[in-house]
C-alpha positions in Angstrom: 0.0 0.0 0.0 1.5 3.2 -0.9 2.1 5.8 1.6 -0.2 8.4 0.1 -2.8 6.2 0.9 -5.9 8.2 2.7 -6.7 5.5 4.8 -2.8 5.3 6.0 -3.3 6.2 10.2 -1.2 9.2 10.9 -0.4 10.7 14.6 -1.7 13.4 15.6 -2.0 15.3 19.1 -5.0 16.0 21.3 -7.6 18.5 20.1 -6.3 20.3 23.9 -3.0 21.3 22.1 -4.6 23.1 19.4 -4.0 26.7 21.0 -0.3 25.4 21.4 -0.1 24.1 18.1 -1.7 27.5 16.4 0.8 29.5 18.6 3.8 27.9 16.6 2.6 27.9 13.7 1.9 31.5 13.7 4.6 32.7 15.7 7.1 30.4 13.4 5.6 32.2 10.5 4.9 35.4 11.0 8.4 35.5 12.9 10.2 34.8 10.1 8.5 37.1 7.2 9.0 39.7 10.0 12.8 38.9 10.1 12.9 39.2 6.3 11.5 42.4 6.3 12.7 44.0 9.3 16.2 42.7 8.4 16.1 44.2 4.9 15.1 47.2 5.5 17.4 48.0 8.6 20.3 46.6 6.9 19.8 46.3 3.4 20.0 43.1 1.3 23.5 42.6 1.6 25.4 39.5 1.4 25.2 38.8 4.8 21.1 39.4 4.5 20.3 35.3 5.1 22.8 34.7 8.3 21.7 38.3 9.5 17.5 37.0 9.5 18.7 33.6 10.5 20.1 35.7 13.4 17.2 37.7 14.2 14.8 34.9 13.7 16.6 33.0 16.5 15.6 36.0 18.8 12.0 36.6 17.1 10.3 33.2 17.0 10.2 32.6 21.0 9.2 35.9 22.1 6.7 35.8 19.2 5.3 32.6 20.0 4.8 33.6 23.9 3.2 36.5 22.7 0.7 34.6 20.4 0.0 32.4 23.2 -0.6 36.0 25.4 -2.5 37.8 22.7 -4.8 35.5 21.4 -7.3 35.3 24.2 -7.6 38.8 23.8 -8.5 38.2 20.2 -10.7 35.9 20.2 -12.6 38.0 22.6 -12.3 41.0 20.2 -13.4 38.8 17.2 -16.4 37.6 19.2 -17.2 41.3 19.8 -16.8 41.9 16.5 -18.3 39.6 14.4 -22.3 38.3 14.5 -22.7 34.7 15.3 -23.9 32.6 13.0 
């Protein structure tokens, strides 16, 4: 059976992770097109430009993922203010 196989059982973690899981995903994200950015335009796209957002994505990605865990209550909350209910 080939491992593409839809049926194939896969690991996956409990549904009470998923604010943990959405934190690092975002943070890992979002920290690392800010790092692009930030980098380039503070120090321009030289040819140290990769090991300089390497660097600043080593210092970006944890804080940013404890502040997505801190912020998104917060969010949600606004959202729910926000938005009508379906």
């Amino acid at each position: 059976m080939s491992d593409l196989s839809p049926t194939r059982s896969r690991r996956k973690l409990h549904p009470v992770a998923t604010p943990y899981v959405f934190a690092f995903y975002m943070s890992s994200i979002m920290a690392l097109l800010m790092s692009f950015v930030i980098t380039a335009a503070n120090a321009g796209v030289t040819p140290d430009y990769l090991s300089n957002v390497l660097k600043a994505y080593q210092l970006a990605m944890p804080v940013a993922f404890v502040c997505v865990l801190m912020v998104r209550p917060v969010v949600v909350r606004l959202v729910a203010i926000t938005v009508h209910a379906k």
